[in-house]
N, C-alpha and C positions, 0 to 999 in steps of 0.2 A: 582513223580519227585524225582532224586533222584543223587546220587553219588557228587566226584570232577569233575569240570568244569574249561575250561581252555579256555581263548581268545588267537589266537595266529597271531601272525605276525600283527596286530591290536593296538592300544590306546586308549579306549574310555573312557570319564570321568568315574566315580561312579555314576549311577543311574539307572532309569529302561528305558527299550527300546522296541520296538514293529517292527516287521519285517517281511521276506518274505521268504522260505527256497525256494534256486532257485536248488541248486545241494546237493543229499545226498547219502553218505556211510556210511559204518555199518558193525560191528564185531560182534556177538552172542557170551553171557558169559553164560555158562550154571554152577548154582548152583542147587546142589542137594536138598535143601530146601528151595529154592524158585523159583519163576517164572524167566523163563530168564530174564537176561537186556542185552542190545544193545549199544556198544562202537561208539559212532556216530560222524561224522566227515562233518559237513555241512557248506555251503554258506548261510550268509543268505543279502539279502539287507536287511538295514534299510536307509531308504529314498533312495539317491542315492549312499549308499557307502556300499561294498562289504565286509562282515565281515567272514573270516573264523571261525566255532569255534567248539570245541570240549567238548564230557560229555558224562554220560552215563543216560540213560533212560530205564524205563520198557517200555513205549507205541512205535510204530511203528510210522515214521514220512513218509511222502511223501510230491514229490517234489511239492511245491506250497502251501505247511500248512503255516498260519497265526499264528508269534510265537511270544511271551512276554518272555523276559527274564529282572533278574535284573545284576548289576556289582558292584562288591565289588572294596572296594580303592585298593585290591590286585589284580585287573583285574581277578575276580575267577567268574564266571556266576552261577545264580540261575534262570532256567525254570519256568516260571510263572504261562503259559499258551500255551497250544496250540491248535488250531482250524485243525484238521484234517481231513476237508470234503473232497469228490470227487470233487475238484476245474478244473477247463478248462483251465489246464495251456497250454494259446497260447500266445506265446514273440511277437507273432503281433500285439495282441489286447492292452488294457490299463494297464494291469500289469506292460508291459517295457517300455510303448510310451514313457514318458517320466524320465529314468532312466536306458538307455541302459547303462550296465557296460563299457561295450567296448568306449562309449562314454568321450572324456574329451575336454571342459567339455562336461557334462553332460546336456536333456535338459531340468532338473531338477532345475541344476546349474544356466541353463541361465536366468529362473526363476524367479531366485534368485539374479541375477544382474540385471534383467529386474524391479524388485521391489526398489532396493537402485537408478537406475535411475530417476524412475518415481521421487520416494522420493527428488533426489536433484533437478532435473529441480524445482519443487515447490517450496523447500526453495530459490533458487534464483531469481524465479521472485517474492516470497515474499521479497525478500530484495531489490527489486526495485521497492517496492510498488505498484504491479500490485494486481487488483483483480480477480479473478479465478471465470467464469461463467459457467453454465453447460446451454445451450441452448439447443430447442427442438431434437430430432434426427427423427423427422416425422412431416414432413410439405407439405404443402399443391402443393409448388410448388419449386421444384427443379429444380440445375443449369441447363442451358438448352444447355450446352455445345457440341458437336457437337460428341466427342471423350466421351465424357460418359451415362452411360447405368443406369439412378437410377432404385431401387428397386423400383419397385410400387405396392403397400397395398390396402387394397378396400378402406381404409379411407386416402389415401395420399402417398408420397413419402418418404423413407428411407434418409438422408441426403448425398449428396458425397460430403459436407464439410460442416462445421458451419458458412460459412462466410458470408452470408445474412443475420442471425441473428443478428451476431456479429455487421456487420455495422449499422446496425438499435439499438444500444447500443449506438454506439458511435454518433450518431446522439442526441443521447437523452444524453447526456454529459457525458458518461465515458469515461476517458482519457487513462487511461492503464489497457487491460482487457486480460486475457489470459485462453484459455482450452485446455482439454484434450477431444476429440470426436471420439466416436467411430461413421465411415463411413463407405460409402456401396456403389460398384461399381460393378455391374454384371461384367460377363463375363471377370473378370482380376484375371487371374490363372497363378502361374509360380512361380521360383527362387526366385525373386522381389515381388510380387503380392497376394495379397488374397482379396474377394474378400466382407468382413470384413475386418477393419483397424484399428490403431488408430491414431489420427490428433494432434499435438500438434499447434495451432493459437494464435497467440498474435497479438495484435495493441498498436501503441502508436500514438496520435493527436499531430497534431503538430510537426511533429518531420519525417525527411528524412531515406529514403530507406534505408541509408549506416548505419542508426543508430540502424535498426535491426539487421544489417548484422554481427555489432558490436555484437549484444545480442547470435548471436550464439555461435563467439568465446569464449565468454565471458565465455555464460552458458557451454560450452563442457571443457575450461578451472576448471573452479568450480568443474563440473563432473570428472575431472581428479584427483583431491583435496580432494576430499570426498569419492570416491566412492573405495574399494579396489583395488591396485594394481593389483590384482593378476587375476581380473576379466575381465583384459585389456590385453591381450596374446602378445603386440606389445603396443611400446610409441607413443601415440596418439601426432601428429604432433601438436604442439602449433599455435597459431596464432602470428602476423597477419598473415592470409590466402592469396593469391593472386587474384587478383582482374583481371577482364580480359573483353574485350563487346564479345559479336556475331563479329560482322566486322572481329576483332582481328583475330579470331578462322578461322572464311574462309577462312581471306588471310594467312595464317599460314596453314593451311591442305589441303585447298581445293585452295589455289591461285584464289582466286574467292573475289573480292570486291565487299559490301554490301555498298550502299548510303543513303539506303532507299526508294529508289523512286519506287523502283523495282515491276513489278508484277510476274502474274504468269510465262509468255510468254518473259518475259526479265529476269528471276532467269534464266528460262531453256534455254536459251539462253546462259547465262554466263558459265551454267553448262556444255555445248557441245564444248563450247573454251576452257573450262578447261581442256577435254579431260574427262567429264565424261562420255557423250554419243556423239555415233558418228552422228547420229541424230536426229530430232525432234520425231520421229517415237518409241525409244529407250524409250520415255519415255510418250506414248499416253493416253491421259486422255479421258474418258469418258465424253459425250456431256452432260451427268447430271450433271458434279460439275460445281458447283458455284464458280468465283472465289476466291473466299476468301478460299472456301474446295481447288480448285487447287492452290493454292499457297500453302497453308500449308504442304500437301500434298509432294507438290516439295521439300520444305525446308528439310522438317525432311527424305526425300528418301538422300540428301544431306547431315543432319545432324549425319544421323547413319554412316557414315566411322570413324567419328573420337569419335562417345559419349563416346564409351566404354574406351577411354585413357583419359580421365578427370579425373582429382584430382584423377591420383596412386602415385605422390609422396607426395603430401599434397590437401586436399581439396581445391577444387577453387571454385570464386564466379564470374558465367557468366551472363554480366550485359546489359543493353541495347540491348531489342530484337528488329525485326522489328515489322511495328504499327499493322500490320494484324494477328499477334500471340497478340496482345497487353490484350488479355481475359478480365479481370476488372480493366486493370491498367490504368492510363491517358498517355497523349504522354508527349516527356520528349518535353520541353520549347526552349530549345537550340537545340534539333535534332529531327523534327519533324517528319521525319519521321519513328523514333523509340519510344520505350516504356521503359516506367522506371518498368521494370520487370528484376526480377533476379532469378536465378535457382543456386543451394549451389551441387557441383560435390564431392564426394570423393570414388573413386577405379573403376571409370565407373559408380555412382549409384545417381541418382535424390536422393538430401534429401531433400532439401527444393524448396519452387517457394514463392520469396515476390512482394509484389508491392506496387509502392506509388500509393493510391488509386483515381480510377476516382472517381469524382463527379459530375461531369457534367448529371441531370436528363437524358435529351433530348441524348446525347450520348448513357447512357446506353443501354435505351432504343430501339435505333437502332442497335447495337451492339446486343443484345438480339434478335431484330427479323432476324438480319443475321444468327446470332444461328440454329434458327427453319429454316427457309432455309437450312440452312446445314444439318439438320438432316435431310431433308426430301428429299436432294438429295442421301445422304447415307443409305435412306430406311430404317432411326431410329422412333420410336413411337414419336410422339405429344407430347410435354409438357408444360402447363402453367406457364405463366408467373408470377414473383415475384412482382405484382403492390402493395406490402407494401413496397418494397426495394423502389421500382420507389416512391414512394410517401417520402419515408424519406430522399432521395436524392435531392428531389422538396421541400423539407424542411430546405434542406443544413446539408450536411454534411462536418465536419473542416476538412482542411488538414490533410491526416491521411497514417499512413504505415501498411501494414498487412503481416505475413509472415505464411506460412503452413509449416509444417516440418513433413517428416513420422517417428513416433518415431519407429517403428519394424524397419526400413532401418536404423534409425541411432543405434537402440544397433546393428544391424547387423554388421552395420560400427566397432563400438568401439570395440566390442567385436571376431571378423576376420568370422565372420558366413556368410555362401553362401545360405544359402534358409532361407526364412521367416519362416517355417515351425517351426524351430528351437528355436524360438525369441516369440510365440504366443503357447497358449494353446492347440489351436485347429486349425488347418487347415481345410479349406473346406472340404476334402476330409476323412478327420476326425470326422466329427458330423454326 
């Protein structure tokens, strides 16, 4: 190791650095009494940032060497080390995954916002006195949802969310409890989706829908406050958020009025007045679903015209769904025939689904075995039922609110990224 050394077009403090040589050139100095040295002129990454630098050396470098140098407070570089093996330099494998140059940021960078977010959401629900639970992620019986596919293990089920556990917390007297869970939903691959998650769930007892809805703003406001500027490419839209029901939404996009009462056969009905189909024919259901699957079914073939335009100009919160999407929530008091269920929109993207929670044992219950019906007209596997939830519900559980939130969709959000891929370690398609 040997000669002056120069960083150029670069800043880097004083100290020592370890790196990656991605591009190298080189001049040959021939001395007559010694061994050549080599005028060298290389790229190197250190972590995700692209350092030119130049020096000279006896040994031969190629692209892909593992190099240690140090930095003088004159930005003058001293060669440490260098690892010169036959390396597999392929830019598709995990050398570049995540620290493509060309990337900014980088998905090194995002990382590294993805780390200061986790970091604040906690200090603020530590400042609101929540406590932080980590619940099974392998139970015995999972949701039995109709639209999800859980992992299944020779010893039980992978979770697609904590919230069975969770309620069975707050049954047993915790008031404000919140985690971070990583979920598991076969078959949901895309843009949006993987097929691995992570779940941010909080509850508060006693306490209304709207006052979670509150905890989002709150907590995205905080995250705005703390977390660097410079991480957020675009001014994240302040709250208050807009507040909006289902009805609203129909008669606004679709000119289609929701009362409630609605089934499958009178939605589709509305649908064909409204000029979405021109017959009943246009929209033929198979003689296996169940009504509750063909309602659903109708709704959301309805509600995909207008998803993708929620919350581009600021996040909105779409509140009061009908009672047959109603999933775990109870119906709301004053509109029976809707649910106090809310879903949090911003850029076209689900980030959140809350609800004020059912409690009602005997409900669940049948809701649960409509469930399994549904699955089994949609020719999904069998799943057992949660009779510890049913049993701490037959216990009484307090008035209580629960919200899910995807934190990869919301740094996606904050931070302007279009694939998850980008926001996670690993992608399915990556391990």
């Amino acid at each position: 190791m040997s000669g002056s050394s120069k960083i150029f077009g670069n800043s880097l403090l004083s100290g020592n650095y370890n790196g990656r040589v991605i591009e190298v050139s080189f001049e040959t100095e021939q001395s007559q009494r010694s061994s050549p040295e080599y005028l060298y002129s290389i790229l190197v990454l250190v972590e995700d940032q692209l350092l030119p630098l130049s020096f000279r050396e006896k040994e031969k470098i190629k692209k892909g060497a593992l190099i240690s140098f140090g930095v003088t407070e004159n930005s003058e570089i001293k060669i440490v080390k260098i690892k010169n093996h036959a390396f597999n330099f392929d830019t598709e494998s995990d050398l570049l995954r995540w620290r493509r140059p060309a990337n900014n940021p980088s998905r090194m960078e995002l990382l590294r916002t993805r780390q200061r977010i986790l970091r604040g959401i906690r200090e603020w629900f530590e400042e609101q006195n929540f406590i932080e639970t980590e619940t099974p992620i392998l139970v015995r019986a999972p949701s039995p949802e109709a639209q999800f596919s859980p992992e299944k293990t020779s010893s039980g089920y992978l979770i697609t969310s904590p919230e069975f556990q969770m309620k069975r917390l707050l049954s047993g007297g915790f008031e404000r409890i919140f985690q971070f869970a990583r979920c598991f939903r076969k078959n949901e691959s895309g843009p949006l989706h993987n097929p691995e998650f992570t779940m941010l769930e909080w509850y508060r007892t006693n306490e209304p829908l709207a006052r979670l809805m509150s905890d989002i703003e709150q907590m995205v406001k905080h995250l705005t406050e703390t977390v660097s500027e410079q991480s957020f490419p675009e001014q994240v839209p302040l709250p208050p958020w807009p507040r909006v029901t289902v009805s609203e939404l129909f008669k606004k996009h679709l000119d289609i009025i929701l009362d409630g009462s609605e089934n499958a056969d009178r939605l589709r009905e509305k649908a064909i007045l409204a000029g979405f189909y021109e017959s009943k024919a246009e929209f033929n259901t198979a003689s296996k679903l169940t009504e509750s699957l063909d309602y659903e079914q109708m709704f959301f073939k309805l509600w995909n015209y207008f998803e993708e335009d929620l919350g581009i100009v600021s996040p909105i919160f779409v509140y009061r769904w009908p009672l047959p999407l109603a999933s775990l929530a109870r119906q709301c008091p004053e509109h029976p025939g809707f649910a106090d269920r809310v879903e949090l929109y911003a850029d076209g993207m689900e980030l959140a689904n809350g609800f004020e929670e059912l409690t009602d044992a005997s409900e669940q219950r049948r809701r649960f075995e409509q469930d399994l019906e549904n699955r089994k007209a949609e020719g999904r596997s069998e799943v057992p039922l949660d009779d510890n939830l049913i049993k701490s519900l037959e216990q009484g559980l307090p008035e209580s609110s629960g919200m899910a939130l995807g934190v990869d969709r919301l740094i996606m959000w904050l931070c302007g990224i279009q694939n998850i891929r980008d926001v996670i370690c690993f992608s399915e398609n990556e391990i």
